[in-house]
C-alpha positions as CSV (number, residue, x, y, z in Angstrom):
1,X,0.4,5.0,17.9
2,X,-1.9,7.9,16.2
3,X,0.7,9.7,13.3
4,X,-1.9,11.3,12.2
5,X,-2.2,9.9,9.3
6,X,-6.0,9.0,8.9
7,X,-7.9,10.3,5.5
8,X,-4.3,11.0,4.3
9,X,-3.2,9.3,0.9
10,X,0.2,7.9,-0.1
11,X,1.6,6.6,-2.4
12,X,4.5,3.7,-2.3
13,X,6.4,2.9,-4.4
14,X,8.4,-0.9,-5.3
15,X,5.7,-2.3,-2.7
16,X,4.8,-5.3,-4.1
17,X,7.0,-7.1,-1.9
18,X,9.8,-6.4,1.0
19,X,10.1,-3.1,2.6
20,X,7.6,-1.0,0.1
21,X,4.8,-3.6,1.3
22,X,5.7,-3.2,4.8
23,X,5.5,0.7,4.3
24,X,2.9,0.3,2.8
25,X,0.7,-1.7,5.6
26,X,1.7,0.3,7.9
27,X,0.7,3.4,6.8
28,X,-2.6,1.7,6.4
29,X,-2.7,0.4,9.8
30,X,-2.5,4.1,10.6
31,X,-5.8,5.1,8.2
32,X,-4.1,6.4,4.9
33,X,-5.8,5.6,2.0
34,X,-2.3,3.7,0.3
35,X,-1.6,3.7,-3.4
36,X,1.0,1.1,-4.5
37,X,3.2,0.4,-7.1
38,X,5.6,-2.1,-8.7
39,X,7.0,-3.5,-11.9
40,X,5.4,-7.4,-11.5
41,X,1.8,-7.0,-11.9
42,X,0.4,-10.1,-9.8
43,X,2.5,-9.5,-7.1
44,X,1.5,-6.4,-6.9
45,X,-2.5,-6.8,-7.0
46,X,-1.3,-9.5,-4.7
47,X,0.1,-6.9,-2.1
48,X,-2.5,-4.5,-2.6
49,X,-5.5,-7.4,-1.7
50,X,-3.8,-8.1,1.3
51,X,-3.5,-5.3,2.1
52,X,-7.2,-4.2,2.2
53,X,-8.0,-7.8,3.8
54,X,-5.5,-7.0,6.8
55,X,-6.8,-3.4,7.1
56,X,-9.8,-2.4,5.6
57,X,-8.2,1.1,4.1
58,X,-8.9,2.1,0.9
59,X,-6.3,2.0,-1.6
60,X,-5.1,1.1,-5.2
61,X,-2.5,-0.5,-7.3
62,X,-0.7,1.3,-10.0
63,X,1.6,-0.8,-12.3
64,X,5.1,1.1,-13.5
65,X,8.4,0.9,-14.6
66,X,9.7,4.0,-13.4
């Protein structure tokens, strides 16, 4: 499925594990560039690697408390 989403950015939040990761890898399957964040830091540079290994999309990881 094309959304349209391809060169887009977004940003995720509480996706280190769960539902934000799957939200997360999705939107990357569909070409965003995907920003993530969560509290536990090596969970979340966890989630963000495999990320990019799955997909290849660009991307970060932000840690925050907020």
């Amino acid at each position: 499925m094309d959304l349209g989403l391809k060169e887009k950015v977004a940003l995720v939040g509480a996706a280190s594990k769960g539902l934000g990761k799957a939200s997360a890898l999705a939107l990357a399957r569909e070409g965003a560039r995907v920003t993530i964040c969560a509290r536990t830091e090596a969970d979340l540079h966890a989630a963000a690697q495999e990320i990019r290994d799955e997909t290849g999309a660009e991307g970060g990881a932000l840690r925050s408390n907020v």
